[in-house]
N, C-alpha and C positions, 0 to 999 in steps of 0.2 A: 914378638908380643911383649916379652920384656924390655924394649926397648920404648918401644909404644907406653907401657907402665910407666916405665920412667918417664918419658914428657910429659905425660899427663898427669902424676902427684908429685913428682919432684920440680918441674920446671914453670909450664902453663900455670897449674892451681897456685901457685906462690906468688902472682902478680895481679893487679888490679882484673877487676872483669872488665876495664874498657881497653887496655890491653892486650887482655885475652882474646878479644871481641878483631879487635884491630887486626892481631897476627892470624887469627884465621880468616878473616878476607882475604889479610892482603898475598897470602899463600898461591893464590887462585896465579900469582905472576911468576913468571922467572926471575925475572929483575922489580924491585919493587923501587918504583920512583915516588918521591913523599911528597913533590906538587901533585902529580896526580892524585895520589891516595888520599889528599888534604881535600880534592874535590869528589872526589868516589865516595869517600864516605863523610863528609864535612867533618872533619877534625883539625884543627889549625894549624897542631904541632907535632903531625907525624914524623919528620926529618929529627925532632928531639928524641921522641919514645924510640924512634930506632935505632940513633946514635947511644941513648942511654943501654938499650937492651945487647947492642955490638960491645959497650965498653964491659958490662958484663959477663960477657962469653955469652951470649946466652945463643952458640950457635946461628950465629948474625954476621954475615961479612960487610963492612963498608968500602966502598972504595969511592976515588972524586973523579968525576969526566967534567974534563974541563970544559965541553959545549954544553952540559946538562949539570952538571953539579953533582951532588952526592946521591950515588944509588948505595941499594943492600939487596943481598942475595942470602937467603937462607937454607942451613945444610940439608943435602937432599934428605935428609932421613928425619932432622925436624919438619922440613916442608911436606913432606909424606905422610907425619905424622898430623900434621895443619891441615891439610887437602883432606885428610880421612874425616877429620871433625868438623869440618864444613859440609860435606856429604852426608853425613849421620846426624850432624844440627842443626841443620835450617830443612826447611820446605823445600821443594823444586820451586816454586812460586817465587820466596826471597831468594834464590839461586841465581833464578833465572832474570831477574828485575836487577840484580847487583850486573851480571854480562852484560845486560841490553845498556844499563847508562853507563858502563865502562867502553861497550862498543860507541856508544856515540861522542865520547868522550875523546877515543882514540881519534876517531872522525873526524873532528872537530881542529886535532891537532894535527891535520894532516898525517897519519900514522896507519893508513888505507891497511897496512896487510894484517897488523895485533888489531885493528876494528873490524874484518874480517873474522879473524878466529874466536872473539868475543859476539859477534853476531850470530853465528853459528852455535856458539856453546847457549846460548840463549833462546836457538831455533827461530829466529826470525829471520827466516831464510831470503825473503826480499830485499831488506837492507844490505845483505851480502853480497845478493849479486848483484846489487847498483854498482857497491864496489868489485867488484870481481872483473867486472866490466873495465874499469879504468886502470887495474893495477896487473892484469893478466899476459899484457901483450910485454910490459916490461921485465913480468919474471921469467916469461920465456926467452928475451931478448939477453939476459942476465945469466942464461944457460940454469935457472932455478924450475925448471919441469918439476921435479920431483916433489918442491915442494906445492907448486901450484896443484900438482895431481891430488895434493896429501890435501888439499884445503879442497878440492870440489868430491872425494870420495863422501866428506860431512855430509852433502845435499842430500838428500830423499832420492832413491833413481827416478821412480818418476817425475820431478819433478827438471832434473836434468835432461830428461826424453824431450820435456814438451817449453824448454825456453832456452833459445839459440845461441846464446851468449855461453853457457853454459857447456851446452852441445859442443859449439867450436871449441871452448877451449880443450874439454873434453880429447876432441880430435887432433890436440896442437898436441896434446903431453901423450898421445898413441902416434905418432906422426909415422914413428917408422917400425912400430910393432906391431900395427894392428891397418898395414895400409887397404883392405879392401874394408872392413869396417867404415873406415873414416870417409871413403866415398859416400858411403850413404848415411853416414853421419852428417855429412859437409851437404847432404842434399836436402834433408830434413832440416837441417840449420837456415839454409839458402830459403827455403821453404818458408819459414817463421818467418824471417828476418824480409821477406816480401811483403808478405802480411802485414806486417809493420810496417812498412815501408822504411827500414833503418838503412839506408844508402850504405855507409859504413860496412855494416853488417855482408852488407850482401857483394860488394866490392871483397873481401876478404874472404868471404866464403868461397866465390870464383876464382880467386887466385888461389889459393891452394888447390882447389879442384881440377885446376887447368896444371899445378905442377904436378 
């Protein structure tokens, strides 16, 4: 709590409100890249405000990646304290409208898995699983189960019951935990995916169900 006091009269209130404004969106990332953030929230000279707020200490790391240029990462315990004031200061409404154009954003730049976990924070649950769809079979392929698991537990269950895509992968990251389950997960799937008539779909649902 006093730690929190302190970002919030000694650090935050000391700096302009658009600033103030800026570092709690931009909180919402792990790594905060300032071409993006220039287009999330239309500001031009996000890569300045961050570089000036880094030369400050102002609990701001910079570092330079040579294929992306300069990112910043801020200390967990300011970011904590950023993340708590975006949750207690906006709406769910503007919460959730800041995810959805950040998920399409990600989209856009080809960056399927952070435009996933922005789709979801935004509960537009269809736009995820378009992606879910194209990036699933690589993170299993990647030996990343765990985190593919960690992105479809977001979905609604029902809504993972009754669309195939979902299902199967469902039954990739139980593959060898839950193998009577996944039979009839894999049949249900195979199920949907007929329905549809998604060739794909239904080609992979039978081969796992035949291993």
């Amino acid at each position: 709590r006093e730690v929190f006091q302190y970002f919030g009269e000694e650090i935050l209130s000391s700096h302009p409100a658009l600033l103030q404004e800026f570092l709690i969106k931009s909180s919402i990332f792990d790594i905060v890249d300032p071409d993006f953030m220039n287009d999330l929230v239309d500001i031009e000279n996000t890569e300045t405000m961050l570089q000036e707020s880094a030369n400050k200490n102002l609990f701001i790391e910079a570092r330079y990646a040579e294929q992306k240029g300069w990112e910043f990462r801020y200390h967990p315990l300011f970011r904590g304290f950023l993340q708590a004031k975006f949750k207690s200061g906006t709406e769910e409404e503007e919460r959730s409208h800041l995810f959805l154009k950040a998920g399409s954003l990600y989209e856009q730049r080809g960056e399927f898995e952070q435009s996933i976990r922005c789709y979801l924070e935004a509960k537009t649950y269809d736009e995820a699983t378009s992606l879910i769809k194209i990036v699933g079979m690589d993170l299993l392929n990647a030996g990343r189960k765990g985190d593919l698991s960690y992105l479809l537990e977001a979905f609604p269950k029902e809504m993972v019951q009754e669309n195939p895509w979902l299902l199967f992968y469902v039954s990739m990251t139980k593959r060898f935990s839950e193998t009577g389950k996944n039979i009839s997960r894999l049949k249900d799937a195979l199920t949907f995916f007929e329905k549809q008539k998604d060739i794909s779909g239904q080609l992979l649902s039978l081969a796992f169900m035949i291993e």
